[in-house]
Each structure stands twice: as structure tokens, then as C-alpha cells.
C-alpha positions as CSV (number, residue, x, y, z in Angstrom):
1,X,29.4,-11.1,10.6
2,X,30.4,-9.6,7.0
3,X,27.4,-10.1,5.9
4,X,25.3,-8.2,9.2
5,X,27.5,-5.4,8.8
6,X,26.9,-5.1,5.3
7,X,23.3,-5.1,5.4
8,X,23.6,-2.5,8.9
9,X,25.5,-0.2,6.4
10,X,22.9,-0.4,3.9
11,X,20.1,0.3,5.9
12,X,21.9,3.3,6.9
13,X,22.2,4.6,3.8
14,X,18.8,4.3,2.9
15,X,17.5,6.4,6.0
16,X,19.7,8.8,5.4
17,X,18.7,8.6,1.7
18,X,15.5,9.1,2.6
19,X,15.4,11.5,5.2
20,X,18.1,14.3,4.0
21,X,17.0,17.5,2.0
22,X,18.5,18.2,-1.1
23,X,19.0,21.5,-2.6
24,X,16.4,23.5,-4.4
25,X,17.0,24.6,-8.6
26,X,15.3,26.0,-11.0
27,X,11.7,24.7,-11.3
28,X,12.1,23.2,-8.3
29,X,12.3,26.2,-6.0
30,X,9.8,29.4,-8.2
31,X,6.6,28.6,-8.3
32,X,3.2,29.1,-5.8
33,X,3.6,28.1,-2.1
34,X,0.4,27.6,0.2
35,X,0.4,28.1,3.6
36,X,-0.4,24.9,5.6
37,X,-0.9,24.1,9.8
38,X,-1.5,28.0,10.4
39,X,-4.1,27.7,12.2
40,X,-2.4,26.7,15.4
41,X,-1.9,29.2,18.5
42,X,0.3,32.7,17.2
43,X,3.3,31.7,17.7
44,X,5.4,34.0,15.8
45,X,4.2,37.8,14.6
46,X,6.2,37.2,11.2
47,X,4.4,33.9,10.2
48,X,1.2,34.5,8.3
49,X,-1.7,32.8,10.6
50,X,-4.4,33.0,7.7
51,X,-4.8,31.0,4.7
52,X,-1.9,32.7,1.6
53,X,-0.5,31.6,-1.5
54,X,3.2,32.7,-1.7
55,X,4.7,32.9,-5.0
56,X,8.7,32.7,-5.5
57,X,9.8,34.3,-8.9
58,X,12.6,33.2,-11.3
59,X,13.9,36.9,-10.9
60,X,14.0,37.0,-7.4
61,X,11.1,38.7,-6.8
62,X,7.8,37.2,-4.7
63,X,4.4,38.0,-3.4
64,X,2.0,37.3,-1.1
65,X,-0.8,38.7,0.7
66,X,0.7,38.3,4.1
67,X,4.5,39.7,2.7
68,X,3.4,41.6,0.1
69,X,5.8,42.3,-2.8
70,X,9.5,41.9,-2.4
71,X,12.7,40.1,-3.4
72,X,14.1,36.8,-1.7
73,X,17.5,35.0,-1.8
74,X,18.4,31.6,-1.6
75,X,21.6,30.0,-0.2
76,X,22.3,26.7,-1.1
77,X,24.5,25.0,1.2
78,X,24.1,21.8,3.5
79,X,20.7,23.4,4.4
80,X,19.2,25.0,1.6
81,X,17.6,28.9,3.0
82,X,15.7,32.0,1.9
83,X,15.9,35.4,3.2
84,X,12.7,37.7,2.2
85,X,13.1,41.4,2.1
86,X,10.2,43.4,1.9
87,X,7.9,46.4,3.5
88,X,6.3,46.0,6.6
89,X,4.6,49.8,7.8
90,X,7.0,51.0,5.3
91,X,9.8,50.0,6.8
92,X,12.6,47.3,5.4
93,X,12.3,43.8,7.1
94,X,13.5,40.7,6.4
95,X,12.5,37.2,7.5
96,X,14.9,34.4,7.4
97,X,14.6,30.4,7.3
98,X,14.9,27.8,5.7
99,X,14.0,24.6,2.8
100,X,12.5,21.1,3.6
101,X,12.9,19.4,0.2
102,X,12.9,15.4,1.1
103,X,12.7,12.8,-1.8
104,X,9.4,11.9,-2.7
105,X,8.1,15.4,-0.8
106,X,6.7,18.4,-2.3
107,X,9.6,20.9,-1.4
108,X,8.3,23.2,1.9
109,X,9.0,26.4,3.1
110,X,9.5,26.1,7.5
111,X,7.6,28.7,9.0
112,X,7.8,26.7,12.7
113,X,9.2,23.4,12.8
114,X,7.5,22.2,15.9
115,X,3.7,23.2,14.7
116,X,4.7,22.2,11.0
117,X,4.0,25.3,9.6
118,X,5.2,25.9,6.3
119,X,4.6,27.2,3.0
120,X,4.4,23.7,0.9
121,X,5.0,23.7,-2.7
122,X,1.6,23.7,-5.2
123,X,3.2,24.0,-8.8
């Protein structure tokens, strides 16, 4: 009985080992981000639906060709986000969301979870 219950546990911990994110630093987070899956149905207006390369900057600054250029935070917390500000027909806007960064993954940016649309990590 000990000994089912140990091994129960431990297979727990594995999946969740395995299927958590973990947060994003330094050279993990800034680098260049392709877009990936955006060639599904327009979902969202605020998703790019075209092939880009986003590029996250160690001074909080990022560009693309569907964002443009702007600045972008990151919150660290259970789930790792990132809020981008920028200029959209010269206006402020913002889009908000959030880090997949699983072990043995290349850490992604999700665009729309259910289409798996995301920004994944290049270099």
C-alpha cells in the first residue's frame, strides 16, 4: 500500500513537473519571436494573421511589423505575462497576455490558446 502510494505521488510530481510554466529571465525572455498557426480563421483583430518576427528587447522596447515599435512589460507571477504598448492609427493601445515556457519547450508567446497561436521563441 506504502509503496502504491509512493509511486502515485511520484508520478504526480513528474506531470506537474513537466507540464507547469516557469518564469521567464534574462536571455530567456529578449530575443526574436515568430509568429506560428496564424493562418487559421481571424479570430482576433489584435493578433497578427500574416507571417512576423517579434523582437522583445533587454530595455523594454520591441518591434514588429504587425505592432510596430513600442515598449512591453512583463509580470512574473504564477503565470508569467506581457503587456505591449504601442501606436495603432496613432492612437495608444495595449495588448495583453500571457507566457508558455514548459521544460524542454521553446518559451511562447499565446496569441489564442485554442488555435495555438503564438509568437514561439527563435533565439
Amino acid at each position: 500500500m506504502k509503496k502504491a502510494l509512493s509511486i502515485s505521488i511520484f508520478g504526480l510530481l513528474i506531470i506537474i513537473i513537466f507540464t507547469m510554466d516557469y518564469s521567464l529571465k534574462g536571455k530567456t525572455l529578449y530575443g526574436k519571436y515568430a509568429n506560428t498557426n496564424y493562418q487559421h480563421l481571424i479570430c482576433c483583430v489584435e493578433a497578427p494573421h500574416e507571417p512576423d518576427t517579434l523582437i522583445l528587447y533587454s530595455n523594454g522596447n520591441f518591434e514588429s511589423r504587425f505592432f510596430g515599435k513600442g515598449r512591453f512589460e512583463v509580470y512574473n507571477g504564477i503565470s508569467s505575462r506581457i503587456e505591449f504598448h504601442y501606436k495603432s492609427y496613432e492612437k495608444s493601445a495595449s495588448f495583453n497576455t500571457y507566457f508558455s515556457n514548459k521544460l524542454f519547450e521553446e518559451p511562447k508567446i499565446i496569441l489564442n490558446a485554442d488555435m495555438n497561436h503564438v509568437y514561439t521563441k527563435i533565439n
